[in-house]
NUKENU-744206 format. One record per residue (C-alpha): residue number from 1; x, y, z. Coordinates in Angstrom, 1 decimal, padded with zeros to 4 digits. Layout:
<atom><nr>NUM</nr><px>X</px><py>Y</py><pz>Z</pz></atom>
...
***
This chain:
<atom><nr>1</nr><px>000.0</px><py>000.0</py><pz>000.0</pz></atom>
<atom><nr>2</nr><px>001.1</px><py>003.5</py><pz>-001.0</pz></atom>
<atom><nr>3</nr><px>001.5</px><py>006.1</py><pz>001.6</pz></atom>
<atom><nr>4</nr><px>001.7</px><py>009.5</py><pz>000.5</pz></atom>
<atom><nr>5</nr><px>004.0</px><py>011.6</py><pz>002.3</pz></atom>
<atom><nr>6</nr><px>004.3</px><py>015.9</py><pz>002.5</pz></atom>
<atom><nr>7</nr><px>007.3</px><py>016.9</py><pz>004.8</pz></atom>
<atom><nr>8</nr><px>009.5</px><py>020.1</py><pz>005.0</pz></atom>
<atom><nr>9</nr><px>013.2</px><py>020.8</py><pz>004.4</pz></atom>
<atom><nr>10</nr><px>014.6</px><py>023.8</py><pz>006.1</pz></atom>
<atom><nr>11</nr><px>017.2</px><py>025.2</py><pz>008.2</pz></atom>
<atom><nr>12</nr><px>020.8</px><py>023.5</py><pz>007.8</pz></atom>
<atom><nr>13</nr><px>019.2</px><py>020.3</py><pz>006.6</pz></atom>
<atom><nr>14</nr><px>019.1</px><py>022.1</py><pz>003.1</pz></atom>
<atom><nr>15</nr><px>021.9</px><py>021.6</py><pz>002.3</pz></atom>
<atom><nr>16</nr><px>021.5</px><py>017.6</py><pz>002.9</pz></atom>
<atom><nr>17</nr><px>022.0</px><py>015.7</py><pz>-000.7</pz></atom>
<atom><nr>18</nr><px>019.3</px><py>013.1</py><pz>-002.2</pz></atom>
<atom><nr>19</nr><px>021.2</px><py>010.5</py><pz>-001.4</pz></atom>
<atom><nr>20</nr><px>021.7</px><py>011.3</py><pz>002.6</pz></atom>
<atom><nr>21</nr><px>017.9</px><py>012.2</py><pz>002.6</pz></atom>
<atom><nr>22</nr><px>017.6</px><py>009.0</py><pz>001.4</pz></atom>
<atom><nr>23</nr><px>019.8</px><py>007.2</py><pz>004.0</pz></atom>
<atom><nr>24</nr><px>017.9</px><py>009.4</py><pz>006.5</pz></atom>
<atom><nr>25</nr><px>014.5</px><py>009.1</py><pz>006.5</pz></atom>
<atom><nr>26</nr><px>015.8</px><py>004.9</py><pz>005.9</pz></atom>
<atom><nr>27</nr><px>017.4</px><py>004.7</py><pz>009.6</pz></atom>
<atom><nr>28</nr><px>014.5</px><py>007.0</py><pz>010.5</pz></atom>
<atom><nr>29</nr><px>012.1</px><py>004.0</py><pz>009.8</pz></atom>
<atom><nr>30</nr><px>013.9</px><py>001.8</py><pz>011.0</pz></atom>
<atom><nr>31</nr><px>014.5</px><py>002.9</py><pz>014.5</pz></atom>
<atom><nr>32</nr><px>010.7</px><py>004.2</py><pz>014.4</pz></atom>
<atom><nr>33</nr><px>010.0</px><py>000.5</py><pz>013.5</pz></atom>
<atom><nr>34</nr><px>007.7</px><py>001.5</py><pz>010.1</pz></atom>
<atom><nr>35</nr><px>006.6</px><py>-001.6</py><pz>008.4</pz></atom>
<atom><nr>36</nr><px>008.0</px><py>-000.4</py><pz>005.4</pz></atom>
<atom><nr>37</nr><px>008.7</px><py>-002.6</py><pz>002.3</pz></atom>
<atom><nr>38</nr><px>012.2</px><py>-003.3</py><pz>001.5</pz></atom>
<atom><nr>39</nr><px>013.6</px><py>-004.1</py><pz>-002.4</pz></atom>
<atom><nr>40</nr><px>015.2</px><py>-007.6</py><pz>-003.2</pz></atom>
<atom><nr>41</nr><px>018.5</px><py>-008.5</py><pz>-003.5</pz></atom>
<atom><nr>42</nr><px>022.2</px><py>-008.4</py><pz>-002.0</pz></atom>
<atom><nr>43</nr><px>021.5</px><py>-004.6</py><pz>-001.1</pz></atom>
<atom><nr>44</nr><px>017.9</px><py>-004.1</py><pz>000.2</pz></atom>
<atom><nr>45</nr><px>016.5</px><py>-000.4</py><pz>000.2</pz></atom>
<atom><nr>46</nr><px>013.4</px><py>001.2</py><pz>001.2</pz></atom>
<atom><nr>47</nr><px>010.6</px><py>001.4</py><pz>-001.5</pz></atom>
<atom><nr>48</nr><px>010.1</px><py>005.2</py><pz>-000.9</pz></atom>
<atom><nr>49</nr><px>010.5</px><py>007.8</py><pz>-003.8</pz></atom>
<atom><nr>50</nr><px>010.8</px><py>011.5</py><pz>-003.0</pz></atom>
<atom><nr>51</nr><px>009.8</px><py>014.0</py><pz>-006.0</pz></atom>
<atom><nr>52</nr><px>011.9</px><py>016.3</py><pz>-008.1</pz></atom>
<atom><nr>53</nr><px>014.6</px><py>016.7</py><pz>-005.0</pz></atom>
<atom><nr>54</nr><px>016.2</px><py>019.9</py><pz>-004.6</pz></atom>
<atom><nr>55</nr><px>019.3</px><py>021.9</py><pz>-005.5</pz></atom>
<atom><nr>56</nr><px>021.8</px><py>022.1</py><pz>-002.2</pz></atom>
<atom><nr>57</nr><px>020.9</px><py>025.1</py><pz>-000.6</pz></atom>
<atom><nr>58</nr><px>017.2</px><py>025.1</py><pz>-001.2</pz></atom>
<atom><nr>59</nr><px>014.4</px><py>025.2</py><pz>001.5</pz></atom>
<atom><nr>60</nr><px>011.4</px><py>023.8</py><pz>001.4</pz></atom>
<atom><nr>61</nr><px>008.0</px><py>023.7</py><pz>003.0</pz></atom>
<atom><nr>62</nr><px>006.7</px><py>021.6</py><pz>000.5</pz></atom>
<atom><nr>63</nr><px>008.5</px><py>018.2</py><pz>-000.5</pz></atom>
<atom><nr>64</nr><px>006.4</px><py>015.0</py><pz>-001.2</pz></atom>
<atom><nr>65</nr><px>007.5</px><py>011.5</py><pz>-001.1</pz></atom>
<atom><nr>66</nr><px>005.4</px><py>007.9</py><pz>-001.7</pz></atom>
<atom><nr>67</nr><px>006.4</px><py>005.2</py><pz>000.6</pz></atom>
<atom><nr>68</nr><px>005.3</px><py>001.5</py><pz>000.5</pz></atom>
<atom><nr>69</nr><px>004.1</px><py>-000.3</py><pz>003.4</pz></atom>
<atom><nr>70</nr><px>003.7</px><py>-004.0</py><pz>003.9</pz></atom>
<atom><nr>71</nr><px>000.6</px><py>-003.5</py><pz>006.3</pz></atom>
<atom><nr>72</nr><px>-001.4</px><py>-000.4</py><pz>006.5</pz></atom>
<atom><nr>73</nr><px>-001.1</px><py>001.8</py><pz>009.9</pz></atom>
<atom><nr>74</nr><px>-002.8</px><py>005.5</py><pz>010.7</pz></atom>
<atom><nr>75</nr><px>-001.8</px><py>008.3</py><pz>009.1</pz></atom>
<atom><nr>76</nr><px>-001.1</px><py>010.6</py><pz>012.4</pz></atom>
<atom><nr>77</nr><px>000.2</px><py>007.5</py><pz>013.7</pz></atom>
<atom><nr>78</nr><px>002.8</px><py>007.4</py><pz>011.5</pz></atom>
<atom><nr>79</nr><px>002.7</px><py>011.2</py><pz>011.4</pz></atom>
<atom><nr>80</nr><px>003.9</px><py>011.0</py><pz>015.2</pz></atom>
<atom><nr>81</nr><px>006.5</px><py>008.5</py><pz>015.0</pz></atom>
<atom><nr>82</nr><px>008.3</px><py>009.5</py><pz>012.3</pz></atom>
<atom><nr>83</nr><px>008.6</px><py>013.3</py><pz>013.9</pz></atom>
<atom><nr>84</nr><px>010.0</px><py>011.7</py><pz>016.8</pz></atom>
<atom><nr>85</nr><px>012.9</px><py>010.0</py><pz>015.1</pz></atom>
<atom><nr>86</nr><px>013.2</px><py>013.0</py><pz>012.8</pz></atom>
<atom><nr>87</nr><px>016.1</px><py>015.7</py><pz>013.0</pz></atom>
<atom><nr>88</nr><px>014.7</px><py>019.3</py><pz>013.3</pz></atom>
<atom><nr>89</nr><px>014.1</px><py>021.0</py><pz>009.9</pz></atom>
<atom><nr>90</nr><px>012.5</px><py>017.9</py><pz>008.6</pz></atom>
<atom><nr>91</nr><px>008.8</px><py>017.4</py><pz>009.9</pz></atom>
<atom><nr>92</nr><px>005.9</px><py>015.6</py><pz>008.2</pz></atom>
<atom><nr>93</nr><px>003.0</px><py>017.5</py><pz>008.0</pz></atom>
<atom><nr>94</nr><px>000.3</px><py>015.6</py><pz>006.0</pz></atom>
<atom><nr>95</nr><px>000.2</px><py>011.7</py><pz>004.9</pz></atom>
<atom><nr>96</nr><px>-002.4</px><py>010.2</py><pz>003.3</pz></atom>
<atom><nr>97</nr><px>-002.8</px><py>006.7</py><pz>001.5</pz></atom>
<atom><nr>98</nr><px>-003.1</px><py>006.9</py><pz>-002.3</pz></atom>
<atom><nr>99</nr><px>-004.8</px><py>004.7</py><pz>-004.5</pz></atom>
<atom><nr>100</nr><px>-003.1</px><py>006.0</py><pz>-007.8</pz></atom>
<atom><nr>101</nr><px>-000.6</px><py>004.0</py><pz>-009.8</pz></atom>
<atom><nr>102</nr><px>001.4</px><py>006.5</py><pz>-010.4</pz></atom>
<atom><nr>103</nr><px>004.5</px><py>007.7</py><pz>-008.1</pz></atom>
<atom><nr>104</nr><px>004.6</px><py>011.2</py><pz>-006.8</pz></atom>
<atom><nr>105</nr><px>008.3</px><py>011.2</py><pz>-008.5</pz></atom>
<atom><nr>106</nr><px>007.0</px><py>011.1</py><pz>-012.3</pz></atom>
<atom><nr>107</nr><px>003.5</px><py>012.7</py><pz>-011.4</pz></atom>
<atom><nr>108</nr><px>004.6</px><py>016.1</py><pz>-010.2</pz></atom>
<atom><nr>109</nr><px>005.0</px><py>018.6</py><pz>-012.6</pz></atom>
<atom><nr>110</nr><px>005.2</px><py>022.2</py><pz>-011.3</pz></atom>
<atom><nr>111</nr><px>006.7</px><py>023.7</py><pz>-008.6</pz></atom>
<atom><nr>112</nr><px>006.0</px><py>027.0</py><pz>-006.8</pz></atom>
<atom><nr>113</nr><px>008.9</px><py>029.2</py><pz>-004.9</pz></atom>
<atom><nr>114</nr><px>009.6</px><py>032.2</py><pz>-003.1</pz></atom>
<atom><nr>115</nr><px>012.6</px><py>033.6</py><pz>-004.3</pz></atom>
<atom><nr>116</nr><px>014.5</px><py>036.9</py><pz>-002.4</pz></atom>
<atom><nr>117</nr><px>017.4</px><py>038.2</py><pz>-004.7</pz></atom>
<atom><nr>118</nr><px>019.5</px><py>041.6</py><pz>-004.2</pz></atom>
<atom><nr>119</nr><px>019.1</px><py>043.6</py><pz>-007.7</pz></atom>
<atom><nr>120</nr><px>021.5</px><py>047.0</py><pz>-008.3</pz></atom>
<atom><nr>121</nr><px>021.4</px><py>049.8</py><pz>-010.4</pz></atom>
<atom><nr>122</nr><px>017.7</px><py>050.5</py><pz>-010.0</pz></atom>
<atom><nr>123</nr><px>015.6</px><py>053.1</py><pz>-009.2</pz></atom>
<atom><nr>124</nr><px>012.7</px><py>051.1</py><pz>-008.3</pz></atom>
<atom><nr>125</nr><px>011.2</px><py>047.7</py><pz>-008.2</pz></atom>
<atom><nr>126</nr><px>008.2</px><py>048.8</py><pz>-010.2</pz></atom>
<atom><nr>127</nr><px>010.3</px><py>049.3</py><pz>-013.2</pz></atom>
<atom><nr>128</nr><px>011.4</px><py>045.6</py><pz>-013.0</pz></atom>
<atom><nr>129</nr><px>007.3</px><py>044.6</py><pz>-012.8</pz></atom>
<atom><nr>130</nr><px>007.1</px><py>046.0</py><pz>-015.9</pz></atom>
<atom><nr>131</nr><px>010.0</px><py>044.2</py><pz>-017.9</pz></atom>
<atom><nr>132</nr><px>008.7</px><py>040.9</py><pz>-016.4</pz></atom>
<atom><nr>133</nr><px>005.7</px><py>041.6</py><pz>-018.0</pz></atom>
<atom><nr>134</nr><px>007.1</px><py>042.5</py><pz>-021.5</pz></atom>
<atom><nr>135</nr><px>009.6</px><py>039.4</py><pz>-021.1</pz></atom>
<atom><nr>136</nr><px>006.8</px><py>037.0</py><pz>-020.4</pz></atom>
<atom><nr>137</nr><px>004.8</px><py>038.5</py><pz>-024.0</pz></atom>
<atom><nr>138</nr><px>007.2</px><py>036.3</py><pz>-025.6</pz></atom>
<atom><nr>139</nr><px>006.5</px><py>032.9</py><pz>-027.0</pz></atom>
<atom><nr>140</nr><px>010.1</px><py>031.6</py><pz>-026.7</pz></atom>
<atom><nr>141</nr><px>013.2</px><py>032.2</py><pz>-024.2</pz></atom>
<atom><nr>142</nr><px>015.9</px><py>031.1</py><pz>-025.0</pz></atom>
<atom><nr>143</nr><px>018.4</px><py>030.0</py><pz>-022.8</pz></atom>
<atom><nr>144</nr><px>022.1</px><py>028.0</py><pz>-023.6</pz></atom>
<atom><nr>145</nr><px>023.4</px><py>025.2</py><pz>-021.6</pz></atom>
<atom><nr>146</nr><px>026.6</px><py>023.7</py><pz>-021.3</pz></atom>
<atom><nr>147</nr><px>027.0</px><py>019.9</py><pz>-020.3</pz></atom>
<atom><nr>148</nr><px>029.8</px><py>018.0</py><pz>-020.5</pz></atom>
<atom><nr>149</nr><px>029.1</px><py>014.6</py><pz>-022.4</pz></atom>
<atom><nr>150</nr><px>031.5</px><py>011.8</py><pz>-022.6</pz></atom>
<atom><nr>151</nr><px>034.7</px><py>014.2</py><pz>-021.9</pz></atom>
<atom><nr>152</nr><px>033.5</px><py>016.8</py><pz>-024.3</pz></atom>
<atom><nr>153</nr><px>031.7</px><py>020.2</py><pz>-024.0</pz></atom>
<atom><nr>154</nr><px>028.1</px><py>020.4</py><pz>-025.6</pz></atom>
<atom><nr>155</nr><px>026.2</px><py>023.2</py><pz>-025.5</pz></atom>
<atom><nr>156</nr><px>022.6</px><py>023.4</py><pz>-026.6</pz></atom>
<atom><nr>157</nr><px>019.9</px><py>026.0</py><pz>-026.8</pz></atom>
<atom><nr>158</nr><px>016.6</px><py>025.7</py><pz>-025.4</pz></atom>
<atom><nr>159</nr><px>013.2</px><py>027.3</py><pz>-025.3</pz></atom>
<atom><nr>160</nr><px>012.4</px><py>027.3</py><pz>-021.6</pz></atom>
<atom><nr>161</nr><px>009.2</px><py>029.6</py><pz>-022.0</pz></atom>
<atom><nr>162</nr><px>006.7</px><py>026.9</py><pz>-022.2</pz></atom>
<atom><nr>163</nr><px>008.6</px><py>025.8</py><pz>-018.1</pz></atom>
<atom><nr>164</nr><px>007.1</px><py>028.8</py><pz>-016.8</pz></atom>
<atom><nr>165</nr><px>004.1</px><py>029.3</py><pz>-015.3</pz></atom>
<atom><nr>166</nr><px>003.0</px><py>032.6</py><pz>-013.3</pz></atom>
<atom><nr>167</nr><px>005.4</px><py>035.2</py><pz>-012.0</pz></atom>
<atom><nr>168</nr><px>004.4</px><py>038.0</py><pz>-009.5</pz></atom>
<atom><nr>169</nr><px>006.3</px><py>040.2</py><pz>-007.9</pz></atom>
<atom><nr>170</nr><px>005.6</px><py>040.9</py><pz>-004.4</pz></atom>
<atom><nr>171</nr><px>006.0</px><py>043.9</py><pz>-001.5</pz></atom>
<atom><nr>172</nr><px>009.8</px><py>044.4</py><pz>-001.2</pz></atom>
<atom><nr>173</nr><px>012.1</px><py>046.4</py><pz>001.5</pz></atom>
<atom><nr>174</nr><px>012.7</px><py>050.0</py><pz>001.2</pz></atom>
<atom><nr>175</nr><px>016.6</px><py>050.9</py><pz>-000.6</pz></atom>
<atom><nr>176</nr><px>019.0</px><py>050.2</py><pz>001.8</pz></atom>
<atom><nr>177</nr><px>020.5</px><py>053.1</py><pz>000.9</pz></atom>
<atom><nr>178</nr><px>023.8</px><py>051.5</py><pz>-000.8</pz></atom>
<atom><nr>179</nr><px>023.1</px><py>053.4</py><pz>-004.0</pz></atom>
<atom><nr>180</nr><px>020.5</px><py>051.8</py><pz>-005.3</pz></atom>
<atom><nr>181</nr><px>020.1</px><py>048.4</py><pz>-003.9</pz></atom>
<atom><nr>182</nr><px>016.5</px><py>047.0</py><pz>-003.9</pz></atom>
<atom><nr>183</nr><px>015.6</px><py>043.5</py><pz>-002.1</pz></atom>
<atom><nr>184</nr><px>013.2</px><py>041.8</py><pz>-005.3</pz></atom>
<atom><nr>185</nr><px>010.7</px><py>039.2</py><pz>-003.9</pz></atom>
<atom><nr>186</nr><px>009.4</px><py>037.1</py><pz>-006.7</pz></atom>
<atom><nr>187</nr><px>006.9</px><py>034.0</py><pz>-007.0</pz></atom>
<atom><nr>188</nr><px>007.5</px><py>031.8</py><pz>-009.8</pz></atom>
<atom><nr>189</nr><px>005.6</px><py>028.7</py><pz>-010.6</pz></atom>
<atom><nr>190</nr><px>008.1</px><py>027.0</py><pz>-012.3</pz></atom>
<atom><nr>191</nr><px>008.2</px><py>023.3</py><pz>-014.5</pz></atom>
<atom><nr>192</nr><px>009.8</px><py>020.6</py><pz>-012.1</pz></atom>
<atom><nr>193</nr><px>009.5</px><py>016.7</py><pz>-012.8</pz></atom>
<atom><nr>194</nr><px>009.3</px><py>014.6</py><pz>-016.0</pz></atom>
<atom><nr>195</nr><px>007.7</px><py>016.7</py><pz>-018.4</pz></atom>
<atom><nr>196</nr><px>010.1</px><py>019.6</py><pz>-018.6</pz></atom>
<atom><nr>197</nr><px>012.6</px><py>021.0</py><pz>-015.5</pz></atom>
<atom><nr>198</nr><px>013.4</px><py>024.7</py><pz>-014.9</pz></atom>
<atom><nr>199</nr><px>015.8</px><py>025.6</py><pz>-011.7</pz></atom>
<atom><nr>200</nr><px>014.5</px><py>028.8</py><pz>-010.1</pz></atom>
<atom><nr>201</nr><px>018.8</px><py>029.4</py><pz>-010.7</pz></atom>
<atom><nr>202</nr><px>018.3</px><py>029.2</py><pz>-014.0</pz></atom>
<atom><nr>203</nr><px>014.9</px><py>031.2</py><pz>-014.2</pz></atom>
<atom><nr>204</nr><px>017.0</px><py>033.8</py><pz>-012.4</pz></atom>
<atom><nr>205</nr><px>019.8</px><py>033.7</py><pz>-015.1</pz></atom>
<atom><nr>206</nr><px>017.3</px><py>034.0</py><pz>-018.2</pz></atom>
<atom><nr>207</nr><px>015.7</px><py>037.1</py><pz>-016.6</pz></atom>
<atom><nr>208</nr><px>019.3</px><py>038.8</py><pz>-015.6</pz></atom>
<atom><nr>209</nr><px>020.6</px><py>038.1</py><pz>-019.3</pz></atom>
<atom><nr>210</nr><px>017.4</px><py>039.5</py><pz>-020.5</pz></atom>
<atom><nr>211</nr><px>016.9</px><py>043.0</py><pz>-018.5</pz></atom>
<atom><nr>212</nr><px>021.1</px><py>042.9</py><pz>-018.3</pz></atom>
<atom><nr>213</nr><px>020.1</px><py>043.5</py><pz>-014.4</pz></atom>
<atom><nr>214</nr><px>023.0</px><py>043.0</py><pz>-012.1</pz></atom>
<atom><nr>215</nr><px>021.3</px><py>040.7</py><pz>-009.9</pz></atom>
<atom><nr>216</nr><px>023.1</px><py>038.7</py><pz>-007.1</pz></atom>
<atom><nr>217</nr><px>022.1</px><py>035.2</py><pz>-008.2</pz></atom>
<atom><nr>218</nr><px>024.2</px><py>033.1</py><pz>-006.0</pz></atom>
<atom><nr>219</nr><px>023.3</px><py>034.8</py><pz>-002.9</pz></atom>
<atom><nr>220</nr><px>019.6</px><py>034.5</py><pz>-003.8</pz></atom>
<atom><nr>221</nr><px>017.2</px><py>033.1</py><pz>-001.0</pz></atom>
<atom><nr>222</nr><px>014.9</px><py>030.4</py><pz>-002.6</pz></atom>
<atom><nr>223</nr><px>012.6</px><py>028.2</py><pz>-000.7</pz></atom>
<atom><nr>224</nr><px>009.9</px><py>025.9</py><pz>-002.3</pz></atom>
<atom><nr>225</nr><px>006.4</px><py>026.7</py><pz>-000.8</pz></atom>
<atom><nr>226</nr><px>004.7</px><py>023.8</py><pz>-002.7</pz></atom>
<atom><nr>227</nr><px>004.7</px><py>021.0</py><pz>-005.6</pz></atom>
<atom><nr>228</nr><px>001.8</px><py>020.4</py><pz>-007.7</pz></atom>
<atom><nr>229</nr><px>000.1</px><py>017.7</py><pz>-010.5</pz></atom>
<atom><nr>230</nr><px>-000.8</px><py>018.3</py><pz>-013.8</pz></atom>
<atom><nr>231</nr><px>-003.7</px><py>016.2</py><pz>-015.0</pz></atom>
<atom><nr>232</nr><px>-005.6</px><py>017.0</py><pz>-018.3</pz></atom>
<atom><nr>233</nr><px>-004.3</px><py>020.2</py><pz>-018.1</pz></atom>
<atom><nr>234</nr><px>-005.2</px><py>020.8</py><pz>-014.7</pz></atom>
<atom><nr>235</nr><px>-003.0</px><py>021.8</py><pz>-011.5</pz></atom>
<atom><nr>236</nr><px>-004.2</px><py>020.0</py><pz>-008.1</pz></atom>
<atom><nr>237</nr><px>-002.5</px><py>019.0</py><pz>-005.1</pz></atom>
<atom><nr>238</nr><px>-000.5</px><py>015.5</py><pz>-005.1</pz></atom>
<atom><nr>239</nr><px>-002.1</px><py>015.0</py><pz>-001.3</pz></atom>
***
C-alpha cells in the first residue's frame, strides 16, 4: 500500500544531498520501527521515492514523497512516530494513503517558490514589474546550456518559455541606501519533474541576461512553498 507523504526541508538540513535524505529518513524508519517494504537483492533499500529533490541550498515547505508499506497503519500514527525519530528541519506534515498508480516522482509537474534576490542599479522595483511583463509577452526564451558529455563540452539551446508558469512580484524592503540596492521578492511557478525542469537558478539567469540587471544570483534566498500535479491540463495538489 502506497502512503503518501508531504514533509518540509529547512534550516541547515538544506543543504542535505538526495542521497543522505535517502539514507535518513531509511534509519529513521527503522528505529521508528515503520513496516516499510524493502527491495530484493544483496542490497535491500526502502521502497520510498521523494519528488523532483532539490538543488543544495534550497528550502522547502513543501517536498512529497510515496512510501510502501507491507501492512497499513494510521496516518497521524505514522505522522507522530516519524517526527520523533526525525532531525529538526525535517517534519511531516500531512500523509495520506493513495490509490493511484502513479509515483509522486514522475506525477509532479510544477513547482511554486519564493525567491528573495538583491538587484542594483535601479531606481525602483516597479520598473522591474514591468519588464517581467514585456519578457513574459514572448512565445520563446531562449536560454544556452553547457553539459559536459563523454569528456567533451556540448552546449545546446533551449526554449524554456513553455517551463514557466505565473510570475508575480511581491511587496519588497525600502533601498537600503547603498546606492541603489533593492531586495526583489518574486513568485514563480516553475516546471519541475518529467515533463520539462526549470531551476529557479536558471529562471533567475534568463531574466538577468534579458533585463542585463545586475542581480546577485548566487546569494539569492529560494525556498519551495509547494509541488503540484498536472492532470488534463489541470494543477491539483499530489495529497
Amino acid at each position: 500500500m502506497n502512503l503518501r507523504v508531504k514533509f518540509t526541508k529547512e534550516g541547515y538540513l538544506k543543504f542535505i544531498s538526495h542521497l543522505d535524505m535517502m539514507r535518513l529518513f531509511d534509519r529513521a524508519f527503522r528505529r521508528g520501527n515503520i513496516p516499510i517494504k524493502y527491495s530484493q537483492g544483496f542490497n535491500p533499500q526502502p521502497k520510498i521515492s521523494i519528488a523532483n529533490p532539490l538543488a543544495l541550498g534550497i528550502e522547502s515547505q513543501a517536498e512529497f514523497m510515496d512510501v510502501e508499506l507491507n501492512e497499513r497503519m494510521p496516518e497521524k500514527y505514522f505522522i507522530d512516530i516519524m517526527n520523533n525519530e526525525l532531525p529538526e528541519g525535517i517534519r511531516i506534515i500531512d500523509a495520506k494513503y493513495v490509490d493511484d498508480n502513479n509515483i509522486v516522482s514522475s506525477a509532479v509537474g510544477w513547482s511554486y517558490y519564493e525567491i528573495n534576490v538583491k538587484v542594483y542599479n535601479v531606481e525602483d522595483i516597479d520598473f522591474i514589474k514591468g519588464f517581467i511583463d514585456k519578457w513574459l509577452m514572448n512565445t520563446e526564451i531562449l536560454m544556452e546550456r553547457t553539459r559536459i558529455k563523454k569528456g567533451k563540452e556540448i552546449k545546446d539551446i533551449r526554449n524554456i518559455r513553455p517551463l514557466i508558469g505565473n510570475v508575480t512580484v511581491a511587496e519588497h524592503d525600502k533601498d537600503i541606501r547603498k546606492g541603489t540596492e533593492h531586495e526583489l521578492k518574486l513568485y514563480c511557478l516553475l516546471k519541475s519533474g518529467d515533463s520539462g525542469n526549470l531551476k529557479p537558478t536558471d529562471f533567475l539567469m534568463a531574466f538577468k541576461e534579458y533585463t542585463g540587471l545586475d542581480m546577485d544570483i548566487e546569494m539569492a534566498d529560494i525556498k519551495r512553498l509547494n509541488m503540484y500535479l498536472e492532470v488534463n491540463g489541470e494543477i491539483r495538489s499530489p495529497m
